[in-house]
C-alpha positions in Angstrom: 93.9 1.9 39.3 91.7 -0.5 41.4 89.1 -0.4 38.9 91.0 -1.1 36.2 92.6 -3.8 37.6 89.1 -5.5 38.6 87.9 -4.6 34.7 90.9 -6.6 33.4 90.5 -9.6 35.9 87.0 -9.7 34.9 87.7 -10.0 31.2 90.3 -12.4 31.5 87.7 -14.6 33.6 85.1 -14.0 31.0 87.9 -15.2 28.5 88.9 -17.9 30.1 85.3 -19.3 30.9 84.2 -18.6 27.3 87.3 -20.8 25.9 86.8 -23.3 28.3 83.4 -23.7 27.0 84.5 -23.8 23.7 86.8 -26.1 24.0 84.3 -28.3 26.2 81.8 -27.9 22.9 85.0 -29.3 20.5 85.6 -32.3 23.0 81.9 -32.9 22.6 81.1 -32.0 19.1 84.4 -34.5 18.5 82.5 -37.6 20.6 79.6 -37.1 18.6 81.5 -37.3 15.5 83.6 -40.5 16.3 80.7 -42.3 18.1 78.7 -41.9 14.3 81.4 -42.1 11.5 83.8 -44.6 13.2 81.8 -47.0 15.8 84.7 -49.4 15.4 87.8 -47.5 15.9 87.8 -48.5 19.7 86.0 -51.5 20.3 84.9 -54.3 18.2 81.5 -55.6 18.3 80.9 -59.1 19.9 78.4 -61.5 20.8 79.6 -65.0 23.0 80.2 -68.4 20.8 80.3 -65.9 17.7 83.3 -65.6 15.5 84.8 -65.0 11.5 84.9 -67.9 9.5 81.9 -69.8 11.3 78.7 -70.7 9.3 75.2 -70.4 10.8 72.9 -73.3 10.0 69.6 -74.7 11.1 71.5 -76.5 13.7 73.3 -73.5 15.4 71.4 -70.5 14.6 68.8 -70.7 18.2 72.5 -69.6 19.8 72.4 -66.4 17.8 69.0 -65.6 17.7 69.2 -62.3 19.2 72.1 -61.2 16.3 69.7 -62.1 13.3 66.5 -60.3 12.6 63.6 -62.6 12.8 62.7 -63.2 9.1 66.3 -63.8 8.4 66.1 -66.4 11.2 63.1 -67.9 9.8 65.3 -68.5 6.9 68.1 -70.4 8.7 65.9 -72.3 10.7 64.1 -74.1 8.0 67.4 -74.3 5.9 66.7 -72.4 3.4 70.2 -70.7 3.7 73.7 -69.9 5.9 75.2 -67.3 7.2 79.0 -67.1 6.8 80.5 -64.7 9.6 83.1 -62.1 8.2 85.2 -59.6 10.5 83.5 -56.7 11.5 85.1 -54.1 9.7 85.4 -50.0 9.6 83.4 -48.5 6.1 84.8 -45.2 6.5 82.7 -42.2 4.8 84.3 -39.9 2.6 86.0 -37.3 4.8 84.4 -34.2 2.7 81.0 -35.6 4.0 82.1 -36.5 7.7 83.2 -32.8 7.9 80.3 -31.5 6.4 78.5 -33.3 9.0 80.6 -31.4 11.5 80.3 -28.1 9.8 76.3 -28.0 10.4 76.4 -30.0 13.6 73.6 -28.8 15.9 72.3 -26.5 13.3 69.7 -29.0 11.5 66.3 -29.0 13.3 62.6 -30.7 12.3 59.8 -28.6 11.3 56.3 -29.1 12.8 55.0 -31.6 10.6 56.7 -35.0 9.4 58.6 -33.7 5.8 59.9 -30.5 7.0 63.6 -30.0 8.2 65.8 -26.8 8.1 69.5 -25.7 8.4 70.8 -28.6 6.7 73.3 -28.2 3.6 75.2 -31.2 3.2 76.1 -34.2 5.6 74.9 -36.9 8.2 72.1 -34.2 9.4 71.1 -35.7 13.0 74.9 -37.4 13.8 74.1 -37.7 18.0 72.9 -41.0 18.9 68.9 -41.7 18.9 67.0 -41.1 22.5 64.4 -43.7 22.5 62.5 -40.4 24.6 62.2 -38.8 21.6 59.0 -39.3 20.2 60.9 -37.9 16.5 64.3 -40.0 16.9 62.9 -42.5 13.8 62.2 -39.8 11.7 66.0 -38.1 12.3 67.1 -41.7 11.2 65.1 -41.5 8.3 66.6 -38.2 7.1 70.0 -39.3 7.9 69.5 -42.3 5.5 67.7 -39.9 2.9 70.8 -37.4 3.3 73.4 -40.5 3.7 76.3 -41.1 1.2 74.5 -44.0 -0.5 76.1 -43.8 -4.1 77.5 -40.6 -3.2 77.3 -37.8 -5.1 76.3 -39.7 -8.4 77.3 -43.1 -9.6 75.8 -45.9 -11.8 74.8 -49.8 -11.6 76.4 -50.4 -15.0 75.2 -53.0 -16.0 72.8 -54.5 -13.5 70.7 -58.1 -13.7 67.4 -58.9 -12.1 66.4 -62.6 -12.3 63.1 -63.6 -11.2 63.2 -67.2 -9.8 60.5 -69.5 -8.2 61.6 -70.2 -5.1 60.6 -73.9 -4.9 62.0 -75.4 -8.3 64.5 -72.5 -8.3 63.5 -71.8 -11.8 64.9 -68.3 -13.4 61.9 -67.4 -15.0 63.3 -64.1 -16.5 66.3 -61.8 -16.9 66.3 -58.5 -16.9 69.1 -56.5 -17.7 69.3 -52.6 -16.5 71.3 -49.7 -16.2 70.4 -47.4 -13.4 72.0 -44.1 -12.4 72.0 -41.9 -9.5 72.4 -38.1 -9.4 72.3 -35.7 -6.3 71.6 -32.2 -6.6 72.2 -30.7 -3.9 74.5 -31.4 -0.6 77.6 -32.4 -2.8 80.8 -32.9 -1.1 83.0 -35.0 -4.0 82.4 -33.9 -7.3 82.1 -30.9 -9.0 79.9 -28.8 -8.5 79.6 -28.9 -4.6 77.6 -28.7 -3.1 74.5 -27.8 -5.4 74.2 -28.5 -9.1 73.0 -25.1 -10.3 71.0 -23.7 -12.3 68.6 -26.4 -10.5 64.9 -24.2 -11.6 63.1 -27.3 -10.0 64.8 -27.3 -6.5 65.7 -31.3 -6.9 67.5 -32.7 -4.6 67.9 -36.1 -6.2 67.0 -38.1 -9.6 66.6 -41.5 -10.4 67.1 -42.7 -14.0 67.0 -46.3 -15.1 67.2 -48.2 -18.8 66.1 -51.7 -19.5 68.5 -53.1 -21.8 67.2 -56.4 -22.4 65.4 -58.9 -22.9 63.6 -57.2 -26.2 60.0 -57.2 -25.5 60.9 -54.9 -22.7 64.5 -53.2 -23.9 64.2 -49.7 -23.8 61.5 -49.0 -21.3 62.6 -46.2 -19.2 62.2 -44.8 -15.8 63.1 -40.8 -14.4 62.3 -39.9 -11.2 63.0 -36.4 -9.5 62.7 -36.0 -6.1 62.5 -32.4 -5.0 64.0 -30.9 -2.2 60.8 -29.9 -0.4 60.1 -33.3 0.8 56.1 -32.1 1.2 56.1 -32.3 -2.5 55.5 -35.1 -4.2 58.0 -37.4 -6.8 57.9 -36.5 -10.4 58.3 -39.4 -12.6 58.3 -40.9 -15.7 57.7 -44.2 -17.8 58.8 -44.6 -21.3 57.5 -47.6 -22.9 60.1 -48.8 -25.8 57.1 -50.2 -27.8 54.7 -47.8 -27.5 57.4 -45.3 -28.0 55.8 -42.4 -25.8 56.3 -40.8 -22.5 54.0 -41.1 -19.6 53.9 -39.6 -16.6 53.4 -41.9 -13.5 50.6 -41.4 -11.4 51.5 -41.5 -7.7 50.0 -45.2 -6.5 52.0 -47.0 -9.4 55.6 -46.9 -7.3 53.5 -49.2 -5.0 53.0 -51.7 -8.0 55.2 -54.5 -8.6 57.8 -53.0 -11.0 58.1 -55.0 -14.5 56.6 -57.6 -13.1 59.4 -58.3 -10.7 59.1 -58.7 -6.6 60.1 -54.8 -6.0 58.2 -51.8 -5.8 59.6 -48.9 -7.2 59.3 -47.5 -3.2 61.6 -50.4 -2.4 65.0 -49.2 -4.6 68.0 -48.9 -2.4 65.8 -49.7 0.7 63.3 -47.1 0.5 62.5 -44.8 -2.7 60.0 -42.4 -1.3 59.4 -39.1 0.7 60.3 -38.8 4.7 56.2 -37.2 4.6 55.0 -40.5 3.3 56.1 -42.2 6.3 55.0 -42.3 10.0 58.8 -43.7 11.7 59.4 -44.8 15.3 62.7 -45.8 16.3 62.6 -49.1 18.0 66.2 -49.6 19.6 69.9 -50.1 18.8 71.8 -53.5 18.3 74.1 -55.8 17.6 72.8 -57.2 14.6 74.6 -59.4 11.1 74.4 -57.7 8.6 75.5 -58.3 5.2 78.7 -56.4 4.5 81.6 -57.9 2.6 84.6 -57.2 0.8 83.5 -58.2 -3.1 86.7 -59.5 -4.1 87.3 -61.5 -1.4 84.0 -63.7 -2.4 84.0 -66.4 -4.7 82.3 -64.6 -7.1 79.8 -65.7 -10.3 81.8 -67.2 -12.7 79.2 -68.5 -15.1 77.1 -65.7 -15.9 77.7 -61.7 -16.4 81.8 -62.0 -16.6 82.4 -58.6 -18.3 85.0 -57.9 -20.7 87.3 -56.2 -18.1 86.9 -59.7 -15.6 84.3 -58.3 -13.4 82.5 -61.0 -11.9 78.8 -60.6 -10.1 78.0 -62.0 -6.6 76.8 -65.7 -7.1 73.5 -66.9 -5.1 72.4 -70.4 -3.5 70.8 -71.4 -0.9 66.6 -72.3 -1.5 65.9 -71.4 -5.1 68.9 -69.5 -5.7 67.6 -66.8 -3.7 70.3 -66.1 -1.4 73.5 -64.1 -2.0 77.0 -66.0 -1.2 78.1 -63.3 0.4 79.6 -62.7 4.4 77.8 -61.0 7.0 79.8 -58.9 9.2 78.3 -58.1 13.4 77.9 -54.6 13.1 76.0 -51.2 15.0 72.1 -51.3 14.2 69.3 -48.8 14.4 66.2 -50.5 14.1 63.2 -48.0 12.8 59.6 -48.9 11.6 57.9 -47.4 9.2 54.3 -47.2 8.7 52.7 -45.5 5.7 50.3 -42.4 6.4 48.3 -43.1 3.2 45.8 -46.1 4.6 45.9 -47.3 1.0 49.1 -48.4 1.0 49.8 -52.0 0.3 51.9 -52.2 3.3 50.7 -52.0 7.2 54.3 -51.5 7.9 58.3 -52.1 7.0 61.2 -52.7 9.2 64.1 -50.9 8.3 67.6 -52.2 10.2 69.7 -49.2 9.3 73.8 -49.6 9.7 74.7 -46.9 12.4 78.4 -46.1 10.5 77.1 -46.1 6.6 73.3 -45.4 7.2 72.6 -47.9 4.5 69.4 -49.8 4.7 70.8 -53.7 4.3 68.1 -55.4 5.7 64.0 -54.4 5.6 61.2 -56.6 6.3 57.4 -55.5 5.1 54.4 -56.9 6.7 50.9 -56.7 4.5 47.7 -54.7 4.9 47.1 -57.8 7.6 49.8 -57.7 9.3 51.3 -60.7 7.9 54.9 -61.3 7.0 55.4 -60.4 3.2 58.7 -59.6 1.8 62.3 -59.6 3.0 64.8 -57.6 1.4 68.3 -57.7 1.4 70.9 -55.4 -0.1 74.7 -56.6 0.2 77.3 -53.8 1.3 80.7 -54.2 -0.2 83.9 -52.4 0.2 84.9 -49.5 -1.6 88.6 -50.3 -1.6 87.9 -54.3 -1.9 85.6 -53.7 -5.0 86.4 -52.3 -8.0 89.9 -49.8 -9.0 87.2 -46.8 -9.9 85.3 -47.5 -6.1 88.7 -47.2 -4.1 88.9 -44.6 -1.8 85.3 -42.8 -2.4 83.8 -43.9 0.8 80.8 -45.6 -0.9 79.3 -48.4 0.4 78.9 -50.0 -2.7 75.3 -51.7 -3.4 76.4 -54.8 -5.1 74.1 -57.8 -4.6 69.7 -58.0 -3.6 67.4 -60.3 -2.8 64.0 -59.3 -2.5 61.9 -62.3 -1.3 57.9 -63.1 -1.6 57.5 -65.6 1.2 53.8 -65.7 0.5 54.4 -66.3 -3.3 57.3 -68.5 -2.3 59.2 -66.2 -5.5 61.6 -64.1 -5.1 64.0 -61.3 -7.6 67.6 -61.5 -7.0 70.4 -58.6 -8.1 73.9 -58.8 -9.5 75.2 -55.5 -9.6 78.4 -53.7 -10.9 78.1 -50.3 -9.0 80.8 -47.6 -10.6 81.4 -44.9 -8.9 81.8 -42.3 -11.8 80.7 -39.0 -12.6 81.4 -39.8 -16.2 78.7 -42.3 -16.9 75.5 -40.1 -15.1 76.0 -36.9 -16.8 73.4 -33.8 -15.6 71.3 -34.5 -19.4 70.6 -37.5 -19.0 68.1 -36.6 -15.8 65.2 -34.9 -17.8 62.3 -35.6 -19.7 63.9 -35.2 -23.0 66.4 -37.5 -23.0 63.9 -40.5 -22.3 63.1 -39.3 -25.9 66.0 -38.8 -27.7 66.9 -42.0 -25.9 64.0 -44.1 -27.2 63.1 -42.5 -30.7 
């Protein structure tokens, strides 16, 4: 009777330690969650003499120096442009994707060489917070921005303007009008099918597909990119030419070329268009930082050019040679990550990327030339799902909706006015292949 008395005290320990553990694992699993979906939900961000409503100029910015990254600063201090400081507000994720994060949580790990990763299936894959001790905490970054909720599950810029402007007479030299559409493959948490488009032969995990509209001596050239899901292999893409009427496949080094003569690289799109393996990344430290996040309709808005039928109004750009979007910027939760490119051929020595901790975004990059040199500053505006428009409200996108890429050694720049739609309807799985660049162009 003893015995079994000190067999069932013994289980009921073991019971009792193993759900305490468990429940320890919860708390934590829990902190980990909160502290990289909802940075704000407890404390706001602040910095001393900052505050909403306030405008940075040349003759306050040297207070807030340490809140503005240094090319940005540049900008200010020459007055070339303003800041306008919004509230610092929450851009919630989608909750299928936050919980998809927690689903895998702990579960995602790096291979040996940069490129490889296993165990993940859908989600933020590397949610805990960056040890600057670990020699690989830039490249988790990078995967959590190539695995982020950027456009979500598909969406469209529909329609989309590029305007290339000198930045000294601010001449517009050209307009370009696109549409561009985004598809994910795989890790699918919204729309149907989740969370893998099957059958999927080529093991994609994303494609690209864009269409020049106007003006005509470009209007029809077309752009497909697939990006498989193996990250060691390499992009497979595609140019049609409208007036040559013929497909061509790209050869690798072109995404490095300036893309219709504009001031991007097809590597730049969305902050970085490439492979995790074409990167070496280092994590430099987390900050405070403004970054430009806004709610659309609360802007004044374009009201000259690109006014859609339905009232839509682009973001409208000042500042020197229209190159700057009239936009807020919002003090917000920064990871800072450089990267370099392996291939020693790259025109780049090096970009820094200032990633948003909640939304993984990339607003802000700077890239620094073969030299060393300062080069080009980009800048992609965030806007507010539910501040944007009806068809963006509550599908935890942070909507892409303005750019300014800037040549400060050309002293040119290409500016964006976007109307991103989150819509299944308009990026249907046919029009992500080969043959409908033909059907399309013939």
């Amino acid at each position: 009777m003893k015995k079994h008395h000190s067999q069932t005290l013994m289980r009921t320990l073991i019971a009792g330690a193993t759900a305490s553990l468990m429940a320890t694992a919860t708390v934590a699993d829990d902190a980990v969650i909160e502290e990289s979906f909802f940075p704000y939900r407890t404390e706001t961000p602040r910095f001393d003499g900052l505050s909403p409503g306030m405008v940075i100029n040349q003759n306050n910015v040297a207070q807030f120096k340490d809140v503005i990254d240094p090319a940005f600063y540049s900008f200010i201090e020459q007055g070339w442009t303003t800041i306008t400081v919004g509230e610092t507000t929450s851009f919630d994720l989608h909750p299928n994707y936050v919980e998809a994060t927690r689903a895998s949580l702990g579960q995602v790990s790096l291979g040996d060489q940069v490129g490889e990763i296993s165990g993940w299936q859908a989600g933020r894959p590397f949610p805990e917070e960056p040890n600057a001790d670990d020699p690989r905490a830039g490249e988790k970054l990078a995967w959590n921005y190539k695995y982020g909720y950027n456009w979500g599950d598909s969406a469209a810029i529909y329609p989309f303007y590029w305007k290339y402007r000198d930045m000294d007479s601010g001449d517009v030299e050209r307009t370009i009008k696109f549409n561009f559409h985004f598809l994910n493959y795989m890790g699918r948490v919204i729309q149907e099918p989740t969370p893998e488009i099957t059958p999927n032969p080529s093991e994609l995990f994303r494609a690209i597909y864009v269409q020049v509209l106007d003006p005509s001596d470009v209007r029809n050239t077309q752009l497909l990119i697939h990006r498989a899901s193996d990250d060691l292999k390499r992009d497979n893409s595609w140019l049609y030419l409208g007036f040559q009427r013929r497909v061509r496949r790209l050869a690798t080094g072109q995404v490095t070329d300036a893309f219709l003569g504009s001031d991007l690289m097809i590597e730049d799109f969305e902050g970085y268009n490439g492979r995790i393996s074409d990167m070496n990344w280092a994590y430099k430290g987390t900050r405070y930082m403004l970054m430009p996040f806004y709610n659309h309709n609360d802007l004044t808005l374009d009201t000259e050019t690109h006014q859609d039928d339905d009232g839509y109004q682009v973001v409208a750009f000042g500042g020197q040679g229209g190159c700057f979007p009239n936009i807020t910027w919002q003090l917000r939760k920064v990871y800072e990550v450089e990267a370099s490119p392996a291939d020693e051929s790259h025109p780049l020595s090096r970009r820094v990327h200032f990633m948003d901790a909640q939304t993984f975004t990339i607003p802000r990059t700077v890239a620094y030339d073969r030299k060393g040199s300062l080069w080009k500053t980009f800048t992609i505006g965030q806007a507010h799902p539910d501040h944007h428009l009806p068809a963006n409200e509550g599908s935890g996108v942070s909507i892409d909706d303005s750019f300014s890429m800037i040549d400060v050694q050309a002293s040119h720049c290409t500016t964006g006015q976007f109307k991103g739609q989150v819509d299944p309807q308009l990026s249907p799985t046919n029009m992500f292949n080969v043959q409908h660049l033909r059907a399309t162009g013939s």
